[in-house]
C-alpha positions as CSV (number, residue, x, y, z in Angstrom):
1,X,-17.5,1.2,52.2
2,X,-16.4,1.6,48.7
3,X,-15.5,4.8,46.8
4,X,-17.4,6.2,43.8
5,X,-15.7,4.4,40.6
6,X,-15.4,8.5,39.0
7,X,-13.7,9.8,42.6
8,X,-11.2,6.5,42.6
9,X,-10.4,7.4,38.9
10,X,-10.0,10.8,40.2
11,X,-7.5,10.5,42.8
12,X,-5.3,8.0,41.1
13,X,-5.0,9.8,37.8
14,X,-2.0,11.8,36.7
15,X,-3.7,14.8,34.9
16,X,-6.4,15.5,37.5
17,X,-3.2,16.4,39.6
18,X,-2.1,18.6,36.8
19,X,-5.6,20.4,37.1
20,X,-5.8,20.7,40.8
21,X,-9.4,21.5,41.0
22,X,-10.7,18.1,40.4
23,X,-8.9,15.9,42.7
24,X,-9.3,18.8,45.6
25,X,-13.3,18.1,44.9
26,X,-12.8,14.5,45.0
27,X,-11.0,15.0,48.7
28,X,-13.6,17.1,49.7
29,X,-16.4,14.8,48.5
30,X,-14.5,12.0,50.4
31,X,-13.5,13.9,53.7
32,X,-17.1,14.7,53.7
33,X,-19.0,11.7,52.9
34,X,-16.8,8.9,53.4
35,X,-13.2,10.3,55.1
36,X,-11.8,6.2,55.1
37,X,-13.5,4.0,52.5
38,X,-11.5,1.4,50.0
39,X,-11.1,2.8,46.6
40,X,-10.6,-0.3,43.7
41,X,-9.6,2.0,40.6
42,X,-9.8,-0.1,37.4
43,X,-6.0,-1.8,37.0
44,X,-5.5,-1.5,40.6
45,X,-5.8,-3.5,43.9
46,X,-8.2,-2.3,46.3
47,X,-7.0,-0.1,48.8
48,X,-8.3,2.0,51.9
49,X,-8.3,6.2,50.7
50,X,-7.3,8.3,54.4
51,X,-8.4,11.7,53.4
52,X,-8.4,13.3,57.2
53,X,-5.6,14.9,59.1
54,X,-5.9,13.2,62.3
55,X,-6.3,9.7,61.1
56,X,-3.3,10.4,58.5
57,X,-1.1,11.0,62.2
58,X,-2.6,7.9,63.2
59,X,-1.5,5.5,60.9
60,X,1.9,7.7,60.5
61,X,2.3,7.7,64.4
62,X,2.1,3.2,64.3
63,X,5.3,2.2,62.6
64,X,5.2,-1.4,63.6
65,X,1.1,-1.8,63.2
66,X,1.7,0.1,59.6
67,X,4.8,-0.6,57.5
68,X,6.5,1.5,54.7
69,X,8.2,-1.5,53.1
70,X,5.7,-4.6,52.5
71,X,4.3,-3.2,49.7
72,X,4.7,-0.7,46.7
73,X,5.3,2.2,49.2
74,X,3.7,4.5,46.3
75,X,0.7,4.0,44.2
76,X,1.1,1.2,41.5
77,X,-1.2,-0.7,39.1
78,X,-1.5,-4.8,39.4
79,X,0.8,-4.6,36.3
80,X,3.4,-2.5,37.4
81,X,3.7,-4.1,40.1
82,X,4.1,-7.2,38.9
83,X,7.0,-5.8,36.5
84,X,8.8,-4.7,39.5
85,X,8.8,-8.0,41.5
86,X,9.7,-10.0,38.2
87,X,13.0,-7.5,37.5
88,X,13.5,-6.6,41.5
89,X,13.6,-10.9,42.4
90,X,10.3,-10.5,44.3
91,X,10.8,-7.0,45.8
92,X,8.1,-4.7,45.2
93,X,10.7,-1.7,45.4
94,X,12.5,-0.5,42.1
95,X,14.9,1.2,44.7
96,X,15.4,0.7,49.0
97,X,15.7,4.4,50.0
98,X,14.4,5.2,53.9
99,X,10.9,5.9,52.3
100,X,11.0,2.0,51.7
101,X,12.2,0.8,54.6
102,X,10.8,-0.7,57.9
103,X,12.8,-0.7,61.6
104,X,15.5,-1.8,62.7
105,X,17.0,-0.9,59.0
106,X,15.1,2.8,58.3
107,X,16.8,4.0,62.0
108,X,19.8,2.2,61.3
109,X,20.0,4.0,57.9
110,X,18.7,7.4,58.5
111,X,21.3,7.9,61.3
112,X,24.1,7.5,58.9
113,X,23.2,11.3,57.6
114,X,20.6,12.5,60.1
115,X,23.0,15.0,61.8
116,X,24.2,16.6,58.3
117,X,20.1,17.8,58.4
118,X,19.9,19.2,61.6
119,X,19.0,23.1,62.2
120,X,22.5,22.9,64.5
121,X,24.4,21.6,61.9
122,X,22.8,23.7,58.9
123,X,24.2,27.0,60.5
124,X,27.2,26.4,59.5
125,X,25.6,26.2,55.7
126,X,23.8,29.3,56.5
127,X,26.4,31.8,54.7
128,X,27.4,29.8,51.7
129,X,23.8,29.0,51.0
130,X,22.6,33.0,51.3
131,X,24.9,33.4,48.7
132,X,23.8,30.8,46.2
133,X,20.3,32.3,46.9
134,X,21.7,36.3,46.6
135,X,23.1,35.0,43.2
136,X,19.6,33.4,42.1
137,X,17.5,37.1,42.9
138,X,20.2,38.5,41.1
139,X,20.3,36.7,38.0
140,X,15.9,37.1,38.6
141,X,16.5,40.9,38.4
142,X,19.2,40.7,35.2
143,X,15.8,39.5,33.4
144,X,14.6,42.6,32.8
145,X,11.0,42.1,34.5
146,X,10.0,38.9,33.0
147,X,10.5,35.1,34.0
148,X,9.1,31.5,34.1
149,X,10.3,31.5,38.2
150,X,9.4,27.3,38.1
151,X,12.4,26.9,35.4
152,X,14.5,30.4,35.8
153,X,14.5,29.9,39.7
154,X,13.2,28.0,41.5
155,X,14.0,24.6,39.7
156,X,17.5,26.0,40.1
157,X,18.1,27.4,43.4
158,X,17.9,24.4,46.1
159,X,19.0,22.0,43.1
160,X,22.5,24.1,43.0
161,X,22.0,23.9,47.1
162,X,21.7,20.1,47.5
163,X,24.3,19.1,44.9
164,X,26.8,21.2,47.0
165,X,26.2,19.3,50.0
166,X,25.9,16.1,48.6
167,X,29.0,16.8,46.4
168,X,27.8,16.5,42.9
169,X,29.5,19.0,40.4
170,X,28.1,21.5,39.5
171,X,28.5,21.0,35.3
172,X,26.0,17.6,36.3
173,X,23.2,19.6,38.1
174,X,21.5,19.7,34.8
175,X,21.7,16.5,34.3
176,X,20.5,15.6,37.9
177,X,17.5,17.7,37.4
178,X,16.4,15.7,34.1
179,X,16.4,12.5,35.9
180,X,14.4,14.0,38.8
181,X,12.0,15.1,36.2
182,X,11.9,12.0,35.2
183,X,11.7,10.2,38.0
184,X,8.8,12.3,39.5
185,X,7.4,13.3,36.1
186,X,7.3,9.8,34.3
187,X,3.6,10.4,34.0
188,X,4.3,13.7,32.5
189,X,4.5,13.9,28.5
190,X,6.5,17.3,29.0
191,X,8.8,15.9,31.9
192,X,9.2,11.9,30.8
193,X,11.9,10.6,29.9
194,X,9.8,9.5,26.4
195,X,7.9,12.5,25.9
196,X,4.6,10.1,24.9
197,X,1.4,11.7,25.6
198,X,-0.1,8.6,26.7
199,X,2.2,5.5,28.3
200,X,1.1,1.6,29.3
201,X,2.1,0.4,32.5
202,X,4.9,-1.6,30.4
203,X,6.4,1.7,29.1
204,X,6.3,3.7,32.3
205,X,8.0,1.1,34.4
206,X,10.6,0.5,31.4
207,X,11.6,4.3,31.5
208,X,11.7,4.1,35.3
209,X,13.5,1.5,35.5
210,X,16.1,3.5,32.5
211,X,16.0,6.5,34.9
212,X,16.8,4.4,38.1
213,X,20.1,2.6,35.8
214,X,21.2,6.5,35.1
215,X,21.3,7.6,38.6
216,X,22.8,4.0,39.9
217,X,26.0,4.2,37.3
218,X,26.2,7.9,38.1
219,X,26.8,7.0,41.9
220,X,28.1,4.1,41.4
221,X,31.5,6.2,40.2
222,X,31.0,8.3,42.6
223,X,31.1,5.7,45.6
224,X,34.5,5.0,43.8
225,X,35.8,7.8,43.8
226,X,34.8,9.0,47.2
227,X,35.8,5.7,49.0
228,X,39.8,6.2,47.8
229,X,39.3,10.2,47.8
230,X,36.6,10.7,51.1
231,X,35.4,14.4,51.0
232,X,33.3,16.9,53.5
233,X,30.3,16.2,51.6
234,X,27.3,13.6,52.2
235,X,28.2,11.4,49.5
236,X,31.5,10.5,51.4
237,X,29.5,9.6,54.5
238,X,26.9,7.3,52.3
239,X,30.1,5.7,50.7
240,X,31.7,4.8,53.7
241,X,28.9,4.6,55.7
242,X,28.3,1.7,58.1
243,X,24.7,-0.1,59.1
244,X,24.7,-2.9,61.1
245,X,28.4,-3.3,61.8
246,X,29.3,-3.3,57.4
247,X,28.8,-1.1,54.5
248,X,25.7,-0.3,53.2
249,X,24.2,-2.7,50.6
250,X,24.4,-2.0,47.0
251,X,20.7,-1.2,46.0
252,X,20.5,0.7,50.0
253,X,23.6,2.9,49.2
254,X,22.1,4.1,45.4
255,X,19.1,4.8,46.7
256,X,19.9,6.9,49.2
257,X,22.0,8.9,46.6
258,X,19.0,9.2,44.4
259,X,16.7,10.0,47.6
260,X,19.4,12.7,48.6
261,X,19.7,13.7,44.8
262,X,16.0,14.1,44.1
263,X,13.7,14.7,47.1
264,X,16.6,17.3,48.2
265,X,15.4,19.8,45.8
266,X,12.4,18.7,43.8
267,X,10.0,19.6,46.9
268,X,11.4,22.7,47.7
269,X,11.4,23.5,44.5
270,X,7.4,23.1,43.8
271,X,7.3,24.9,47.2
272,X,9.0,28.0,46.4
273,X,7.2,28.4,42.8
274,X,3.6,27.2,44.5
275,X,4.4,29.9,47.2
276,X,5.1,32.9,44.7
277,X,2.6,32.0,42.3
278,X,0.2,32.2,45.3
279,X,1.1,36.1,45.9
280,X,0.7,36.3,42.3
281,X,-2.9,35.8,42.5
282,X,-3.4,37.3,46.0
283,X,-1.8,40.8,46.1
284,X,-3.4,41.5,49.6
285,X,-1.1,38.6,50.8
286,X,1.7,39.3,48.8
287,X,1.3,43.1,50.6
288,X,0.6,41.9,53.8
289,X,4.3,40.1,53.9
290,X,6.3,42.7,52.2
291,X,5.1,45.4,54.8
292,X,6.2,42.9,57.8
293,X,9.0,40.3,56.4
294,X,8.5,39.2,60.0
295,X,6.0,36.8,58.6
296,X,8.4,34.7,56.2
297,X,7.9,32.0,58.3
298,X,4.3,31.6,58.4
299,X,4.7,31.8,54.7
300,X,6.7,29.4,53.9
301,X,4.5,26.9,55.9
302,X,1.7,28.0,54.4
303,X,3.8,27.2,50.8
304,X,4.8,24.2,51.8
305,X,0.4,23.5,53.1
306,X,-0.6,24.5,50.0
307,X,1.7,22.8,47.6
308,X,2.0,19.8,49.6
309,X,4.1,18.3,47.0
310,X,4.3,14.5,47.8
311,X,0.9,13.9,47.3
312,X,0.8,10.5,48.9
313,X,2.4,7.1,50.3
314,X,1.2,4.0,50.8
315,X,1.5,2.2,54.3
316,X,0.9,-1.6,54.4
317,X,-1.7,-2.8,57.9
318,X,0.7,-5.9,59.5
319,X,-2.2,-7.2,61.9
320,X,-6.0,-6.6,62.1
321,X,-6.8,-2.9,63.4
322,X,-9.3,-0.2,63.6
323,X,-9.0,3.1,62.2
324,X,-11.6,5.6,62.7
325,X,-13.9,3.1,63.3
326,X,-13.1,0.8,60.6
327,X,-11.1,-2.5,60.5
328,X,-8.6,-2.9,58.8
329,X,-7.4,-6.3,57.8
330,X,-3.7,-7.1,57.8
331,X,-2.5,-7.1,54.8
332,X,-4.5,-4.1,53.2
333,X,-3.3,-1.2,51.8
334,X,-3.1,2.6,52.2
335,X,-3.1,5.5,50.3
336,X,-2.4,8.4,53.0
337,X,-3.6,11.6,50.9
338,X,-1.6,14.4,52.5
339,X,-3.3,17.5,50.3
340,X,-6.3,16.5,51.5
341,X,-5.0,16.0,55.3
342,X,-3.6,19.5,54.6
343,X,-7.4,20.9,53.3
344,X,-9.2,19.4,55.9
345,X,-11.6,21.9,57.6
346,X,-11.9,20.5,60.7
347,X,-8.3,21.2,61.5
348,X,-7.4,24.5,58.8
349,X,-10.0,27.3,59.1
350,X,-10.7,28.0,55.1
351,X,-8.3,25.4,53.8
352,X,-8.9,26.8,50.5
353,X,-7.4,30.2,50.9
354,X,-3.8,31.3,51.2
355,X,-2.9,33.1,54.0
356,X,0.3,34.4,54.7
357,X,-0.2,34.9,58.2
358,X,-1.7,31.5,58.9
359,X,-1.3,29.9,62.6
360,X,-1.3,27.7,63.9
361,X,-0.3,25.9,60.7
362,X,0.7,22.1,61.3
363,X,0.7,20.8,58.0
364,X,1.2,17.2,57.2
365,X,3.0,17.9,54.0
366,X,6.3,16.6,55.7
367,X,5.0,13.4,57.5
368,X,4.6,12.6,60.8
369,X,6.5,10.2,62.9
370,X,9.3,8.4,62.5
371,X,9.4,9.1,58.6
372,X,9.2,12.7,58.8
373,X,10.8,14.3,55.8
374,X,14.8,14.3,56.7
375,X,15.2,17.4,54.9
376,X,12.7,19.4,56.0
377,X,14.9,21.7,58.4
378,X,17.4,22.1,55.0
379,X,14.3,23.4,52.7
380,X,12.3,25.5,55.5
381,X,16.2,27.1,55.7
382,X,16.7,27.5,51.7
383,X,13.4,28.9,51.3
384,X,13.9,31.7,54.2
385,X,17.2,32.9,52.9
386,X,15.6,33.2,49.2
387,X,12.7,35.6,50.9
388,X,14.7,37.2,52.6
389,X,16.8,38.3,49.5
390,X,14.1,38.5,47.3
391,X,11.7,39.7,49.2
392,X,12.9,43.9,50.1
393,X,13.9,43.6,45.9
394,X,10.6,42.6,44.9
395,X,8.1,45.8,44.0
396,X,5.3,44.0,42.4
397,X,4.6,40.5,40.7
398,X,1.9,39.3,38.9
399,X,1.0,36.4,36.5
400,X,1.9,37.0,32.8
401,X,0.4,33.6,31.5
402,X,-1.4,30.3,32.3
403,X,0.9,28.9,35.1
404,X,1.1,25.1,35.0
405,X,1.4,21.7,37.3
406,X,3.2,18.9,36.2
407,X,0.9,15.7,36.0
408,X,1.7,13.4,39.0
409,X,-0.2,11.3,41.6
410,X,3.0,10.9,43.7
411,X,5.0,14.5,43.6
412,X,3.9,17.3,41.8
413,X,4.0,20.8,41.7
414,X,4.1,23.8,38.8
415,X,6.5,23.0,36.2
416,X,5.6,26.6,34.6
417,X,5.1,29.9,36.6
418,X,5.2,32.7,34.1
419,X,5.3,36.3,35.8
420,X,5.9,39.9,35.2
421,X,7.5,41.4,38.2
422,X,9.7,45.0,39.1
423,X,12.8,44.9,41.3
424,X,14.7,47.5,43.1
């Protein structure tokens, strides 16, 4: 069954992401009519669109049957991807992070830091990062009522969190946010790394592959320094790290930096603005959690549901199989749609609205299975010490502007949250 050619447009193109509305009608359309069909997008190989919750678990939940690493493990034109083999020797991955890899090397690898981002192990963290948030509502209130809280805040906040544990200074957080932007933003004239309004396959790659160099001689010096001079932070354990009885290969030990240096903050972050520009619009919710802070945690998974800021991955069939009733043939590709997992109305009673005191709320917006986001226990921790500072200072908020999302089919989230606000 093939997809609409306007709905396969849709859902692969930057700047319907940006708008929200019209790739949230595309998923409905296709949860509705066609919930697993192959979508060929001009430019693109064909691949299979799974747009409901419980067949996104079941391909998540069959690591062997559906691999991370055989193909582009995001969304990538026939010439892009053909870029990336020719300057990667055949690879289809610019970088080898966990998010590329298969087993035995994705256990073997994400053991190396798995304890540092467990809840047991993040108590310790607890105090230091309360006071990094305390410090963030504080400089929020020195504003004098006014903000952008995507760039003032909470850009900021778990960027300043992560750099601390991984051990990046904190006079080169600035710089480690640029090359997140433009890592996650290269589709986004305002967050590129070339500021065009409209880029070729050729040019996106290039800058890519620019931003990818950045971060690589960045922790390159830092391996250095941390193999003579090993610290308490994460970046001493990925420098002296062992997989498979020796050191971690060259491109495997950058990219977990950057993974570490990127997806450590960059989701949080479009979680925490998504989450307060929602009680911007709904002041029954934002009411409803201010009178019982007892709720912060159903908030913040209802954030996290309704930002759902990796917007997708690609898994790779390695035999023949059937998924809801369709066979897949080994070999084809697939585009898991996690904001439309999280939408779907067969599992979230009115997906559409935010509700602060949603539950139960099992999202998909962190994975399922084996790959399950590694720092999910660290950002559902950031973002409930930030509420729980912000939240008894916070009077009233409202929008005071046009908030905006950045224009991405891979993460996204608002790059501009202008508000008007009182604090105590």
């Amino acid at each position: 069954m093939r997809i609409p050619q306007e709905i396969a447009e849709t859902i692969v193109g930057p700047k319907a992401y940006g708008e929200n509305k019209p790739v949230d009608d595309a998923f409905s359309y296709l949860r509705r009519e066609m919930p697993l069909a192959i979508a060929e997008p001009e430019g693109f190989d064909p691949f299979w669109v799974v747009t409901k919750y419980d067949d996104i678990r079941t391909v998540e939940g069959q690591n062997e049957l559906f691999h991370n690493g055989d193909r582009a493990t995001t969304l990538v034109t026939k010439e892009g991807d053909r870029m990336v083999r020719e300057m990667m020797g055949g690879s289809p991955h610019l970088v080898r992070s966990l998010v590329q890899m298969d087993n035995p090397d994705h256990m073997a690898y994400r053991k190396l830091t798995q304890s540092w981002f467990m809840p047991q192990n993040l108590k310790k963290l607890e105090a230091r990062i309360r006071e990094i948030a305390r410090g963030a509502v504080d400089k929020m209130a020195a504003k004098g009522g006014e903000c952008d809280f995507a760039s003032d805040i909470a850009f900021l906040y778990p960027l300043h969190v992560i750099m601390e544990i991984l051990g990046v200074p904190e006079e080169d957080e600035p710089t480690m946010l640029k090359l997140t932007q433009e890592l996650f933003g290269a589709a986004d004239p305002e967050l590129s790394r070339t500021g065009e309004q409209e880029m070729t396959d050729e040019q996106r790659v290039l800058a890519l592959q620019e931003t990818v160099g950045e971060f690589i001689a960045y922790f390159s010096e830092m391996t250095k320094d941390r193999r003579a001079h090993p610290r308490e932070d994460a970046a001493s354990v990925i420098a002296n790290g062992q997989v498979h009885g020796g050191p971690l290969g060259e491109l495997e030990a950058m990219s977990y930096y950057i993974i570490v240096a990127t997806a450590g903050h960059d989701t949080t972050s479009n979680t925490t603005a998504s989450g307060l520009w929602a009680l911007a619009e709904n002041p029954d919710q934002f009411a409803m959690l201010k009178k019982d802070p007892s709720l912060i945690p159903n908030y913040l998974d209802e954030s996290i549901r309704w930002a759902t800021p990796v917007k997708h991955f690609m898994r790779t069939a390695t035999a023949d199989a059937e998924v809801a009733g369709q066979k897949i043939a080994k070999g084809d590709w697939m585009m898991l749609s996690y904001p439309s997992g999280n939408r779907d109305e067969d599992v979230f009673d009115d997906p559409f609205s935010f509700k602060v005191d949603r539950s139960p709320n099992k999202h998909v917006a962190f994975g399922y299975g084996a790959h399950v986001c590694l720092g999910q226990h660290l950002g559902k921790m950031e973002m409930r010490i930030l509420w729980e500072e912000l939240l008894p200072r916070l009077d009233s908020i409202e929008l005071n502007g046009a908030a905006e999302l950045s224009q991405s089919n891979f993460v996204c989230g608002p790059k501009h949250v202008p508000i008007r606000y009182k604090m105590n």
